[in-house]
C-alpha positions in Angstrom: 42.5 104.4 135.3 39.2 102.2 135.6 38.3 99.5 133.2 35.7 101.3 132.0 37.8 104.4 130.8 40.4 102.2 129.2 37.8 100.1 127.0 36.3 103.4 125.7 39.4 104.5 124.7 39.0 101.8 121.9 36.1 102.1 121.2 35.8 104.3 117.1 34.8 107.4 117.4 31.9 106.4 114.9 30.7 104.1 117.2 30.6 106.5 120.0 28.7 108.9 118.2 25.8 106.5 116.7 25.4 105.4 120.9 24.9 108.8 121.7 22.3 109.7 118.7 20.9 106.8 119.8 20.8 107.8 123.6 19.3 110.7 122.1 16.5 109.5 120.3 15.2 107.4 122.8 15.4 110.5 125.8 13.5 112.6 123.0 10.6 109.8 122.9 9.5 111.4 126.4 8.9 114.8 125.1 6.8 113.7 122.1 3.8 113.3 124.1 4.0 116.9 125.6 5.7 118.7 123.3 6.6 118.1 119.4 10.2 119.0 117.5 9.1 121.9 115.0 9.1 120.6 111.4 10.0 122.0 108.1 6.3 124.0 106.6 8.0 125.7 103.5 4.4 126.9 102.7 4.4 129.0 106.4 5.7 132.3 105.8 5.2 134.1 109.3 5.6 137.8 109.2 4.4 141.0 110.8 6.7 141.7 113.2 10.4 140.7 113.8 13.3 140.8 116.3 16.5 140.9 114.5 20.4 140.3 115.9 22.9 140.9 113.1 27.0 140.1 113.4 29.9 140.1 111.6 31.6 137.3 109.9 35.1 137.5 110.5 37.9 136.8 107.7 39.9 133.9 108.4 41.4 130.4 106.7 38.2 128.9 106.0 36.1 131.7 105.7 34.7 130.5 102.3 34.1 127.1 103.7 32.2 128.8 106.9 30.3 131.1 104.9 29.0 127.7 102.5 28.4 125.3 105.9 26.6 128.7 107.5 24.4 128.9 104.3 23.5 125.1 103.7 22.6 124.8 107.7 20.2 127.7 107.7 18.6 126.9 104.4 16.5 124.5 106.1 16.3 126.6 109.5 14.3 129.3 107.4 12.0 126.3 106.4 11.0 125.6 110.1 8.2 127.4 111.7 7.3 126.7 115.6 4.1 126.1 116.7 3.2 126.9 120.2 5.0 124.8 122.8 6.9 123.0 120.1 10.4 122.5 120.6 13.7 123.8 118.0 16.3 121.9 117.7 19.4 122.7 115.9 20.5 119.0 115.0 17.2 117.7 114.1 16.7 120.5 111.6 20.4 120.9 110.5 21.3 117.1 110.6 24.6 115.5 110.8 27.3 118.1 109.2 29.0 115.6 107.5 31.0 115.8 103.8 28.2 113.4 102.3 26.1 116.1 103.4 27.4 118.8 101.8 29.9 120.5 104.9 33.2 121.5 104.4 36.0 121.9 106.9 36.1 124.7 109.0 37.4 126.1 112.4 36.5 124.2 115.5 37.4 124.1 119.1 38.2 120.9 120.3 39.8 120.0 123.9 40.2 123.8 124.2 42.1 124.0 120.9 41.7 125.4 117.7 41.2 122.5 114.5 40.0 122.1 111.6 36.3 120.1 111.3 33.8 118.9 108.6 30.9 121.6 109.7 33.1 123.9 111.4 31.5 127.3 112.0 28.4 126.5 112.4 28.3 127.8 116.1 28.4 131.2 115.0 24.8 130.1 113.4 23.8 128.7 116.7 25.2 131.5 118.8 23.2 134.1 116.7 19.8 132.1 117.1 20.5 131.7 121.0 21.0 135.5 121.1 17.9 136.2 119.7 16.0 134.1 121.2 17.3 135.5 124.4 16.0 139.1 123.1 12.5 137.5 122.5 12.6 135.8 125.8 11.8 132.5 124.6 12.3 129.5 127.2 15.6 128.0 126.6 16.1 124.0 127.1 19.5 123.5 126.2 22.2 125.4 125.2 26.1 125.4 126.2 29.0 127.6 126.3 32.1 127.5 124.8 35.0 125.7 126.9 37.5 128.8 125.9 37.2 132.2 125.2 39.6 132.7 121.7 38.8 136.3 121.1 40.1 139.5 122.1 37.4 142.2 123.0 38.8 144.0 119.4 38.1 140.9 117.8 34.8 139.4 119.3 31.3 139.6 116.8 28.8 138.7 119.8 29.5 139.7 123.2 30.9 137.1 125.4 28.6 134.8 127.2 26.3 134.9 124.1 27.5 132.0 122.1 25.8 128.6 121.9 28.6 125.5 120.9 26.9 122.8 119.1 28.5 119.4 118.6 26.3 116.5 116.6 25.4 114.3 119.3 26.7 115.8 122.1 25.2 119.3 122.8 22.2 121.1 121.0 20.8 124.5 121.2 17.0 123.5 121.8 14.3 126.6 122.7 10.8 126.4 123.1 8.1 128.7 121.8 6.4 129.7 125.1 3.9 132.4 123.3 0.9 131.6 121.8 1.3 131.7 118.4 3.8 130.5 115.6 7.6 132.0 115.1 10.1 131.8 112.5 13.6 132.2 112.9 14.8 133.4 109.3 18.4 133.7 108.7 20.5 136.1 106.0 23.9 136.5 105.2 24.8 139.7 102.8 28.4 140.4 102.6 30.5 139.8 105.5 27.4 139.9 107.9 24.8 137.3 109.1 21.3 138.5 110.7 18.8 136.2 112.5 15.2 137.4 112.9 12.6 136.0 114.8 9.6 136.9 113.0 5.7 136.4 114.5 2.3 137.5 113.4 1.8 138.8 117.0 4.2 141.5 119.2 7.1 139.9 121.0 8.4 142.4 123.6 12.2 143.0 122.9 13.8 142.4 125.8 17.4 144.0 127.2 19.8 140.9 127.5 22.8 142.2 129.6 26.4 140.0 130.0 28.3 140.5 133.1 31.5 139.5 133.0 33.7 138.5 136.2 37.5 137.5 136.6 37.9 134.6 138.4 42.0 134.1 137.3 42.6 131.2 134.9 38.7 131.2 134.2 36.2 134.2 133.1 32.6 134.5 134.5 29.7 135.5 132.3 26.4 135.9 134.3 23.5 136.5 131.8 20.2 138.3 132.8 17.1 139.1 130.8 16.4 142.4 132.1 16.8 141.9 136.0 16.4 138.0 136.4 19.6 135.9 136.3 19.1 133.6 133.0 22.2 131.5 132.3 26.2 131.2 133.9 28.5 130.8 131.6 32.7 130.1 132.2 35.4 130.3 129.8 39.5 129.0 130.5 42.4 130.3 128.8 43.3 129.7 124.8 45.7 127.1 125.3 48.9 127.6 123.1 
């Protein structure tokens, strides 16, 4: 093991995480001049036309808890609207999901494991965004998969390869409004189901987002294409017991 590894491994795990906000912060400062992070304009209410993805919210142990961290994140999510060339970001709109916040405990996957985490379920928020955003065709900056794939195909709510894993610090969903006029992503839950849609005062063209998936053994494949053109690979191991 190098020296390196073995002083990180005491290093508090609050510490970590303030480097890497920081890290962050100072990597965003070279977008700023090109592009801006979308802010909260209550006052905008964008409407017209709308592309909408809706799921189911599975039961489960914390399905309560996931339900309240799902409706405290996209409160402020429906008070964003993007500008042209402006950027979303899930963290800098949501914030940090911690108790003093607000968030609960919910289910997580850590090290390719189920547990239990302050803000847990929140990626089925992300994932549903990513999906739509997909439809619309927006440009995607940063998004990531999953390291395991935890459902069977009678049990999944999106399709595989259309999830979006967000951890505070570490990976964001980010998407850029590449048309030429503002967008809103508005978020509802009613019952056991959540719906995103991406409302605009102009047309977006609903595009066909297809998933292939591919055994490769211990890992699965999903290849993602927007109509014909290859958008995204994803790969998923094993649920480890």
């Amino acid at each position: 093991m190098r020296k390196s590894t073995k002083v990180k491994k005491f290093i508090p795990t609050v510490v970590k995480l303030k480097f890497r906000v920081i890290k962050r912060q100072i990597t965003d400062l070279k977008f700023i001049s090109k592009n801006r992070f979308a802010k909260k304009r209550p006052q905008e209410n964008v409407s017209g036309f709308s592309i909408t993805i809706e799921q189911e919210i599975k039961k489960g142990t914390f399905l309560e808890n996931k339900i309240h961290n799902l409706k405290l994140a996209f409160k402020t999510i429906n008070e964003i609207c993007i500008y042209p060339d402006e950027l979303f970001s899930f963290w800098k709109t949501v914030g940090y999901p911690s108790e003093k916040n607000g968030f609960k405990k919910g289910r997580n996957i850590v090290n390719q494991k189920i547990s239990e985490e302050v803000g847990g379920g929140l990626c089925q928020l992300s994932g549903i965004i990513y999906h739509t955003a997909l439809t619309a065709n927006l440009q995607i900056l940063e998004r990531h998969n999953h390291s395991v794939d935890i459902y069977s195909e009678e049990d999944r709510f999106t399709p595989l390869g259309a999830d979006a894993t967000v951890v505070y610090g570490y990976k964001d969903l980010r998407i850029k409004n590449n048309t030429d006029f503002p967008i809103q992503f508005k978020i509802e839950i009613e019952g056991s189901h959540i719906s995103c849609s991406l409302n605009s005062h102009k047309e977006i063209e609903e595009h066909h987002v297809t998933f292939n998936t591919i055994d490769k053994g211990k890992k699965t494949e999903v290849v993602t294409f927007i109509e014909n053109k290859k958008v995204a690979i994803s790969f998923y191991n094993k649920l480890r017991s």
